[in-house]
C-alpha positions in Angstrom: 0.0 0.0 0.0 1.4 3.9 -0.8 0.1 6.4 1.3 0.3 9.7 -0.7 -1.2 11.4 2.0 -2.5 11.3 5.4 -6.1 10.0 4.5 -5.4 8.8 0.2 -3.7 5.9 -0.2 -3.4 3.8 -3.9 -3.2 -0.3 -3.6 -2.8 -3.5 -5.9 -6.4 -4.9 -5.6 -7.5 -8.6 -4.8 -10.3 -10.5 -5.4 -11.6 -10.4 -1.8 -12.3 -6.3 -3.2 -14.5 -7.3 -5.8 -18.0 -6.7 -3.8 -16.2 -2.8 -3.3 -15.2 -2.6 -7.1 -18.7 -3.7 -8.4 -20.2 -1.6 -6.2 -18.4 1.1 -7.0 -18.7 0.3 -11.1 -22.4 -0.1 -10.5 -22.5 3.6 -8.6 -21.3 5.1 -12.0 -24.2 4.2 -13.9 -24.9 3.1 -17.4 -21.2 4.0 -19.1 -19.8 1.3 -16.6 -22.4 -1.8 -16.7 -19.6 -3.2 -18.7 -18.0 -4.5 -14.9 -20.2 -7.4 -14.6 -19.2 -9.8 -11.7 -17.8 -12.2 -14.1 -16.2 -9.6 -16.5 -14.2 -8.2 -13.3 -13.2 -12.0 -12.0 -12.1 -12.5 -15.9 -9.6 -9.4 -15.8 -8.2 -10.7 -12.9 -6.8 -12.9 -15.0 -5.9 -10.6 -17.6 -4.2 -8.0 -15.3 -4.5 -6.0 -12.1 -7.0 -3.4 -10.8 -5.8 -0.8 -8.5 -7.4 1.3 -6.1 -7.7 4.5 -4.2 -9.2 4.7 -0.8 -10.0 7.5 1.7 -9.8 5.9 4.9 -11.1 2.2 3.9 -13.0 3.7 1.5 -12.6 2.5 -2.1 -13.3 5.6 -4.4 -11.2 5.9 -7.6 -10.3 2.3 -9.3 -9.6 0.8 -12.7 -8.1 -2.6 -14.4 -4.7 -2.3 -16.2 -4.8 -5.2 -18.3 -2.9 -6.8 -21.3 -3.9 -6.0 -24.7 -3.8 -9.2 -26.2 -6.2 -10.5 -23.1 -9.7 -12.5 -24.0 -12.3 -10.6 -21.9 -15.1 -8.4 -24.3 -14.0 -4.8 -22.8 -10.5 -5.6 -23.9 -11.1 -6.5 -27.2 -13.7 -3.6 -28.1 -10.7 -1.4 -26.6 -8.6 -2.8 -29.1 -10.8 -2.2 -32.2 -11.2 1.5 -31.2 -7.9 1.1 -30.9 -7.0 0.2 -35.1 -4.3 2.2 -36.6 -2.7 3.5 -33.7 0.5 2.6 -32.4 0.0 -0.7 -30.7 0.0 -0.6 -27.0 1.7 -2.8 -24.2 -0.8 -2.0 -22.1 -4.8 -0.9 -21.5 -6.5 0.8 -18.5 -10.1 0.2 -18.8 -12.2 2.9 -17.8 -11.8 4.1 -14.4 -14.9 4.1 -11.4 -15.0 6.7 -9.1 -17.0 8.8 -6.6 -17.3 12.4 -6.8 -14.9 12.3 -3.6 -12.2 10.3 -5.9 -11.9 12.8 -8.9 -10.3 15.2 -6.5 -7.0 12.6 -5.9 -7.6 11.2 -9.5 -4.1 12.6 -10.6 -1.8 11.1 -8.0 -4.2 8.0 -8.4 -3.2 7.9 -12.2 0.5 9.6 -11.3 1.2 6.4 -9.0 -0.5 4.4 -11.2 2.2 4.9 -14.2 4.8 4.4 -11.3 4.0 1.2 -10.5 2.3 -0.8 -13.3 3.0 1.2 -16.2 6.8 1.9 -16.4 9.1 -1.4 -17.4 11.1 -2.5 -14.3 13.9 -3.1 -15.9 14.4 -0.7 -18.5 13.0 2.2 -16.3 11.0 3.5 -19.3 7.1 3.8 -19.4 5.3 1.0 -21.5 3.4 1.9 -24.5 -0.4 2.9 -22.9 -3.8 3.1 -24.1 -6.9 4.3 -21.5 -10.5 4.6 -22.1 -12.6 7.6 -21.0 -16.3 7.4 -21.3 -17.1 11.0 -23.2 -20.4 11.7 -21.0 -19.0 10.9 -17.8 -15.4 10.5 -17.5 -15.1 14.5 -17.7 -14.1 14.7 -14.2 -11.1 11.8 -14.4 -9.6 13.6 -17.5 -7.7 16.3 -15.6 -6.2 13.1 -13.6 -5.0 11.5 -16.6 -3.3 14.4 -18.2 -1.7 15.6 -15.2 -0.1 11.8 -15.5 1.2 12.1 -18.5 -2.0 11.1 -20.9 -3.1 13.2 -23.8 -6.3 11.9 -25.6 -5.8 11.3 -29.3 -9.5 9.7 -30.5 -13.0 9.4 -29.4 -14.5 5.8 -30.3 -17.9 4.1 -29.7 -17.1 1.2 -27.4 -19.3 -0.9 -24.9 -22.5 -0.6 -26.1 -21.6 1.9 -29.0 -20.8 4.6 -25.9 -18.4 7.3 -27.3 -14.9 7.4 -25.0 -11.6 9.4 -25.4 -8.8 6.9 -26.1 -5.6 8.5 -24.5 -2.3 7.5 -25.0 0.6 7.2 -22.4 3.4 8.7 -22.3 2.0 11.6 -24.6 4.4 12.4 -27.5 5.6 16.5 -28.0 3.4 17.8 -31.2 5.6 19.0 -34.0 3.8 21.1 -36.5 4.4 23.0 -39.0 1.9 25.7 -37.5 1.3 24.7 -33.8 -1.8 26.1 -32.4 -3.7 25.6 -29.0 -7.5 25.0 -29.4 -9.7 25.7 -26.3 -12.9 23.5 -27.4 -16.1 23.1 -24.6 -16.5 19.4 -23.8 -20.0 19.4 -25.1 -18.9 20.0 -28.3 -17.9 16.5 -29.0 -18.8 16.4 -32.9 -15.2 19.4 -33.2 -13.6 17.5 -30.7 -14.2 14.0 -32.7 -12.9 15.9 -35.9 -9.9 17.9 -34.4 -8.8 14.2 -32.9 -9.1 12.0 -36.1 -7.1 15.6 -37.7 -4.1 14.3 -35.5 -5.1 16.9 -32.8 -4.6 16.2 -28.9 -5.6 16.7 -26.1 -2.9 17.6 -23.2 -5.2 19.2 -20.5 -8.6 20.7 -19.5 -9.7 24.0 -18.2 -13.0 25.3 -16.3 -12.9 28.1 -18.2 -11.5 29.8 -21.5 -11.2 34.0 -22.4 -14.5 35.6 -23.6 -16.0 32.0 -23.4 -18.3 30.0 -22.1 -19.9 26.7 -21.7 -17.2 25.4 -20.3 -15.2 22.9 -19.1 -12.6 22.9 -22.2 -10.4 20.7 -23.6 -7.5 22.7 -24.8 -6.0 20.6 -28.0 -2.8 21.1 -29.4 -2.5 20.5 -33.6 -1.2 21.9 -37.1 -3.9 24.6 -37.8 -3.0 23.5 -41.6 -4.2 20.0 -40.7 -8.0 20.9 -39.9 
């Protein structure tokens, strides 16, 4: 167990937490209904899940599987997935309360730490996460603070649209680099500035002489949209 703070601590899950990680899953609502009891038990096998906890609370948690894995989540990931760079690893989407988004970036931060950087080599393994697009909004900070920039949106379980994100982000190189402040409910530009080779690095409540927000602030070749 790592205690990042006096009362937030991030852990390797076990089985005897699945009654708190379905619980927690089915607390999210209709984007997560993927975490079935026998989907979860399946990913043990396919990976870990890691936790955080206030107190002995569980309230941030997600599965950090291997791509090439059986289970039905890990395989629609994958086809979302087609035509980018292949990954050595996949966090499935992440549960949380509203209590958990507010440690959701040393959550993610520890996360890359321990199960997402090669032992050995010390370098960070290739990455993909999932992000459900109508309710994952408050993780998204989290994930970019980690070191996550969102490249696509894809339909996944149940044809749900999520941000696929990719770990560790890459520096953008365009010819004319430009910084795009974009509200999250305008998913459609967002969908179209993302398959333009756009990305997203970080997201702000608000943006000058705008509003609507939160916004995702994407970074791209204005020549390329």
């Amino acid at each position: 167990m790592i205690q990042l703070d006096s009362t937030f601590t991030v852990r390797r899950l076990v089985l005897m937490d699945l009654d708190s990680i379905l619980a927690l899953f089915h607390s999210c609502g209709r984007d997560f209904s993927w975490c079935t009891r026998e989907t979860a038990v399946s990913l043990f096998s396919a990976g870990d899940f890691w936790g955080g906890f206030l107190g002995d609370k569980l309230v941030i948690c997600c599965a950090c599987v291997s791509p090439d894995a059986a289970p039905a989540p890990i395989q629609a990931m994958q086809n979302g997935l087609c035509g980018l760079l292949p990954s050595q690893r996949l966090l499935l989407p992440a549960a949380f309360t509203r209590a958990g988004c507010a440690f959701a970036a040393p959550f993610f931060s520890q996360l890359c730490r321990c199960a997402l950087t090669d032992p050995r080599a010390k370098r960070p393994l290739r990455t993909a996460a999932a992000v459900p697009v109508k309710t994952g909004t408050p993780v998204l900070s989290g994930l970019f603070d980690a070191g996550f920039a969102a490249v696509r949106m894809r339909p996944l379980d149940a044809l749900r649209p999520h941000y696929l994100l990719e770990f560790p982000r890459t520096a953008f190189h365009g010819a004319r680099p430009l910084c795009l402040h974009v509200p999250v409910s305008d998913s459609y530009t967002i969908c179209r500035l993302l398959e333009a080779g756009w990305r997203a690095y970080d997201l702000q409540d608000a943006a000058d002489g705008f509003a609507n927000g939160p916004f995702l602030c994407l970074y791209g070749d204005f020549e390329r949209f």
